[in-house]
C-alpha positions in Angstrom: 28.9 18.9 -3.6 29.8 19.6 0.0 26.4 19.8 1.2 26.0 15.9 -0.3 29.1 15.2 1.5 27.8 16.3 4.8 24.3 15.0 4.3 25.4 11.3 3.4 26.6 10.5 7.0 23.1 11.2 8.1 21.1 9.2 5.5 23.9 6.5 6.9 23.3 7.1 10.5 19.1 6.9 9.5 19.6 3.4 7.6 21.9 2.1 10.3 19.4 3.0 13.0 16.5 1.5 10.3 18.6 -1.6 10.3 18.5 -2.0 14.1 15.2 -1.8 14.6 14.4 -4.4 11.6 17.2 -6.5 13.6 14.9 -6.8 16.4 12.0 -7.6 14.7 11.2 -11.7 15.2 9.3 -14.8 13.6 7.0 -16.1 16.4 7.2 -12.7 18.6 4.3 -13.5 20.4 5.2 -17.0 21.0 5.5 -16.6 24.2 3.5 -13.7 25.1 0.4 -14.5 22.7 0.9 -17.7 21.5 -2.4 -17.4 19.1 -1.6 -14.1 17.9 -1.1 -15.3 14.3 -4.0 -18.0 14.2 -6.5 -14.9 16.2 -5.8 -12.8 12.7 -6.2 -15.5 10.2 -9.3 -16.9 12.0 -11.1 -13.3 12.0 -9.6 -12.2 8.9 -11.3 -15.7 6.9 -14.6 -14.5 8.4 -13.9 -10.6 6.9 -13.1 -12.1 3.6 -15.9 -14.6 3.9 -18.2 -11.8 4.0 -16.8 -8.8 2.3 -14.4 -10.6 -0.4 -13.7 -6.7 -1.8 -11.7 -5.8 1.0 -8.9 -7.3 0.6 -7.4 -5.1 -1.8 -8.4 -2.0 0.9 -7.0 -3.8 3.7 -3.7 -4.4 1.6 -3.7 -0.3 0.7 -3.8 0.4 4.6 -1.0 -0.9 5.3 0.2 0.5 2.0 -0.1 4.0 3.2 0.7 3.2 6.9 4.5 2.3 5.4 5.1 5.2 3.4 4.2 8.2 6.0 6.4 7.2 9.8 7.2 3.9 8.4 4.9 0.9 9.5 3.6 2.6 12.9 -0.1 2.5 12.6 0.1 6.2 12.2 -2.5 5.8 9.5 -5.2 4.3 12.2 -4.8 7.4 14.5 -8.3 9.5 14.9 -8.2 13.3 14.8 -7.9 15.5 17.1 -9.5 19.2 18.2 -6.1 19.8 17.9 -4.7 17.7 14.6 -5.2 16.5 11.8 -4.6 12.9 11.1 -3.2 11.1 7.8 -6.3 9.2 7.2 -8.1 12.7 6.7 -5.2 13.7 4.2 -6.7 14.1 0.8 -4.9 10.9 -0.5 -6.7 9.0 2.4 -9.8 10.1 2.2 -11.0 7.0 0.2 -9.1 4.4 2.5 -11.6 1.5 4.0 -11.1 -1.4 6.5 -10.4 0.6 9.5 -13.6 -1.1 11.2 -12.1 -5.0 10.3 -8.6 -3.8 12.0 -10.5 -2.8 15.1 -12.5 -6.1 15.2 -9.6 -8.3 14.9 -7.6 -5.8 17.9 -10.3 -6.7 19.9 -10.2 -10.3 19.8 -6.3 -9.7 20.2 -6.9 -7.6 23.4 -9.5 -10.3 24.8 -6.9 -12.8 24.1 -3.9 -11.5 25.4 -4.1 -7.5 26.8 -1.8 -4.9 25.6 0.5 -7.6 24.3 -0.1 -7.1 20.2 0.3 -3.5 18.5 -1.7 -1.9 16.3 1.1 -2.0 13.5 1.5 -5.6 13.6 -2.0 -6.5 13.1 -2.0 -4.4 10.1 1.2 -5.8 8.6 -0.2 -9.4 9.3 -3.8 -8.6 7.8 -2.2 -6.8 4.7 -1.0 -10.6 4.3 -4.0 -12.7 4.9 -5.5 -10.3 2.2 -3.3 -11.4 -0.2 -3.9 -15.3 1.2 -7.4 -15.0 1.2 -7.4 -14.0 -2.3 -5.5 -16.5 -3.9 -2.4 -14.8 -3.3 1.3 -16.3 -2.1 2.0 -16.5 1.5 5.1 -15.0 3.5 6.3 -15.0 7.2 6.3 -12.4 8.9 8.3 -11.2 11.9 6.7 -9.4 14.2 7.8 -7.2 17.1 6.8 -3.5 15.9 5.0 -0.8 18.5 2.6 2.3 17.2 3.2 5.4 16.7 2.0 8.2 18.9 2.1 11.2 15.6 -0.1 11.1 12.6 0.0 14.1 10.8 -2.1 14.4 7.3 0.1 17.3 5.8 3.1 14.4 6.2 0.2 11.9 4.6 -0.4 14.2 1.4 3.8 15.4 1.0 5.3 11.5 1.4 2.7 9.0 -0.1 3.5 7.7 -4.0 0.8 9.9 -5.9 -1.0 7.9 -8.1 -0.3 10.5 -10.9 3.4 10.0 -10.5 6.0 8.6 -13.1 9.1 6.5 -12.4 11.4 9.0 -11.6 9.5 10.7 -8.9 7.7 7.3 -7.7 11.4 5.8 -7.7 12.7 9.1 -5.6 9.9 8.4 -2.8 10.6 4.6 -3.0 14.3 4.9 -2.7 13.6 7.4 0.4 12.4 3.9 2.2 14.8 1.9 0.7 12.7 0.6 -1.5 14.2 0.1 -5.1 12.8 0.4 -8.9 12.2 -3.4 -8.9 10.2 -2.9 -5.3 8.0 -0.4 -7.4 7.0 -2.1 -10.1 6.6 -5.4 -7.9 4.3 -3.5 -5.6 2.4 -2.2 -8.4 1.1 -5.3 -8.5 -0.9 -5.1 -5.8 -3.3 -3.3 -7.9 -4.5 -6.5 -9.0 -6.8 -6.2 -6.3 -9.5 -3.3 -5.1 -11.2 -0.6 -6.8 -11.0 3.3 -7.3 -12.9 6.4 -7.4 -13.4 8.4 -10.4 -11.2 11.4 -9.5 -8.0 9.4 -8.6 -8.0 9.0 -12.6 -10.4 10.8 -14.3 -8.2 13.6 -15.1 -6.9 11.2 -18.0 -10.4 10.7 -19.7 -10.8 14.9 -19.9 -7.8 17.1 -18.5 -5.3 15.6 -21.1 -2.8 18.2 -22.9 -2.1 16.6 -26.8 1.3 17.7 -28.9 -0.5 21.0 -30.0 -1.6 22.4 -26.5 -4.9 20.9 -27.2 -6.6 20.8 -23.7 -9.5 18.3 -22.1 -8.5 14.9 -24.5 -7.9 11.9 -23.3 -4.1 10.6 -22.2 -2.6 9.2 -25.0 -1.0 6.8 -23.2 -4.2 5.1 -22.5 -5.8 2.6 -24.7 -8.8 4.7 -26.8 -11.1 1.5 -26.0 -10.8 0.9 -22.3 -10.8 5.1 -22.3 -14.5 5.3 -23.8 -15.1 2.5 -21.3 -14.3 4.5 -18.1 -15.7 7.4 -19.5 -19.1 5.8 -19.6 -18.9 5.3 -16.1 -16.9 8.3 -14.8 -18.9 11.2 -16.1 -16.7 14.1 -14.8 -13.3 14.5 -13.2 -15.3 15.1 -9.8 -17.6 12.1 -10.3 -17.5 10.3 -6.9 -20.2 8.3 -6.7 -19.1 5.5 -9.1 -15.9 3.1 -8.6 -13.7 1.2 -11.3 -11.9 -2.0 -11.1 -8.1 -1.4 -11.2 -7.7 -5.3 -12.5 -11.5 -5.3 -14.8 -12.6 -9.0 -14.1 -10.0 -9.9 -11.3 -10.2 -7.3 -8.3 -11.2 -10.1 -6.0 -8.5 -12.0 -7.1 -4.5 -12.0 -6.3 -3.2 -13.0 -10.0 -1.0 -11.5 -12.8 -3.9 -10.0 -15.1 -2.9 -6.2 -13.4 0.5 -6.8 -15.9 -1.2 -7.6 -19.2 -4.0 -4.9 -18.5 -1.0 -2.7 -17.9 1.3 -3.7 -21.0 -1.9 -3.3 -23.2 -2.0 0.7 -22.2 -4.9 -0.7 -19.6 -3.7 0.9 -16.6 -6.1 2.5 -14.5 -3.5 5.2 -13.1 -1.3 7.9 -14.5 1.8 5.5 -12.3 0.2 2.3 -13.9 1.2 3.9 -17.1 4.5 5.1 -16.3 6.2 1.9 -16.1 5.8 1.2 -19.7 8.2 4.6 -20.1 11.2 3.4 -18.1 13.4 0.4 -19.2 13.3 -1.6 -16.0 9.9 -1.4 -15.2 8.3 -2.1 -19.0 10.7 -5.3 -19.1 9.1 -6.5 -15.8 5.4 -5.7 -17.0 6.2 -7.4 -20.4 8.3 -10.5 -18.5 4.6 -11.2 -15.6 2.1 -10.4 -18.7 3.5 -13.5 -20.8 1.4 -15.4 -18.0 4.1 -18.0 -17.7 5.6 -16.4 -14.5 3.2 -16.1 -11.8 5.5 -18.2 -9.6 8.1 -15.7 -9.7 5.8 -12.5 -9.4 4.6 -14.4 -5.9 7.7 -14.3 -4.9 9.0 -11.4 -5.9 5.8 -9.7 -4.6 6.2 -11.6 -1.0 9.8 -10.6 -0.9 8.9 -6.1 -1.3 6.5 -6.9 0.6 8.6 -8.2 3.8 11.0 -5.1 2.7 8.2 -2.4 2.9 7.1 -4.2 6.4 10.2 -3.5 8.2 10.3 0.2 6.8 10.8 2.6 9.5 9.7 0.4 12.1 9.2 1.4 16.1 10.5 -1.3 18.5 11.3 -2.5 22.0 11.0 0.7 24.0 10.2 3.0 21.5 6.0 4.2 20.6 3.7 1.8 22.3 1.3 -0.7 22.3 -2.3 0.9 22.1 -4.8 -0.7 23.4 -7.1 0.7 20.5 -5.9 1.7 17.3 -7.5 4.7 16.5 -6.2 6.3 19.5 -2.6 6.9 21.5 -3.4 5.1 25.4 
């Protein structure tokens, strides 16, 4: 007990100092200093979607994983090194896309108004005209964060939510950002849009344990049909060449359909799956699946997502702006 009652003044002194940097975070920070910031992303991003209409749920998972490692920094962006490693070459982001579309739209930033927009804004704004573009709700958001400098992918593969997790450990990592269980379940949601690789979920169509120690079935929790489904397309755990929807017949699309597949055992993931098993979580899956609450999932999901936005942010003289995001200036 005493080491919990020396350890709490820290975790205050980290949320206070969390709460700062938020408190200088602004709507219409570049008003002044780039003006067209805002329309520059939305303009670009319309033609990125235009063309590629599957990157939107991508885009959304880079900023995603950007937040949970360093906070919202653009650590995720960061090259490696002779000398390090980066978190996009972690094993959890080795299937991340939409670095290219970032760079293209910081370009047109940088031609527009040098050195003026970071890295981590840009993403934070894009993860949201993603959602836009897609038929998804709309939310402000207030700008004023600077990049990181550190990208590390042993801090990439330790902190990000694995998508094998259940609600306790998801809810730990979560809560570590000040992020709560609705937050989780809310930003599960955003697996409504994209696809995934056989071996992010494979292990549930062959690696499965049953009551008797039976080994290589498939997880009971996941619905027998949709199971003999995937398996026709996933061959092996270590099948990589072939992708799955994680909403089937609405991964382009920002809608609800991620909570019925979900509360009919049609959850693509192992954490998909686990919020049937806690009592907050299944009540929020069963509430959206009705279909007569997509109003309030909007904006539930706008609201977690301006929380995970502001988490760990850099500001005013702290990181800096690069002047490309893949590297430190």
């Amino acid at each position: 007990m005493a080491v919990r009652y020396l350890l709490l003044p820290l975790a205050l002194l980290a949320l206070a100092a969390t709460s700062a940097a938020v408190a200088q975070l602004e709507i219409g920070f570049y008003s002044k200093t780039c003006p067209d910031a805002e329309k520059i992303v939305r303009e670009e991003m319309a033609k990125i979607i235009a063309a590629a209409p599957s990157l939107a749920g991508p885009l959304l998972r880079l900023h995603f994983h950007d937040c949970f490692v360093r906070g919202c920094d653009a650590s995720v962006l960061l090259e490696s090194t002779e000398g390090n490693v980066a978190e996009k070459d972690a094993k959890p982001n080795k299937s991340l896309r939409g670095f290219g579309s970032v760079e293209r739209v910081k370009a047109k930033l940088e031609a527009a108004c040098p050195g003026i927009v970071s890295c981590a804004d840009v993403l934070t704004l894009m993860s949201r005209d993603a959602v836009v573009l897609a038929k998804g709700p709309f939310w402000p958001v207030a700008l004023g964060r600077r990049d990181g400098r550190v990208s590390s992918d042993t801090e990439a593969s330790d902190e990000l939510p694995p998508a094998s997790g259940d609600v306790p450990l998801l809810a730990k990592i979560f809560a570590s950002r000040g992020l709560d269980l609705k937050d989780l379940v809310v930003l599960s949601g955003a697996h409504t849009l994209g696809t995934a690789h056989c071996p992010s979920f494979a292990d549930r169509l062959y690696n499965s344990t049953g009551e008797n120690g039976a080994y290589g079935l498939v997880d009971p929790s996941l619905d027998s049909e949709y199971a003999d489904k995937l398996r026709l397309k996933c061959k092996s755990v270590d099948d990589r060449a072939m992708l799955s929807e994680m909403d089937p017949g609405s991964y382009k699309t920002f809608d609800t359909s991620y909570y019925r597949h979900v509360a009919k055992r049609r959850g693509l993931f192992r954490s998909d799956a686990a919020l049937l098993f806690d009592d907050t979580t299944r009540d929020y899956v069963q509430r959206i699946a009705a279909g007569k609450f997509d109003g309030e999932f909007f904006k539930d999901f706008s609201a977690s997502m301006i929380k995970m936005g502001d988490v760990g942010v850099l500001t005013r003289a702290e990181g800096e702006i690069r002047k490309k995001c893949y590297a430190p200036n």
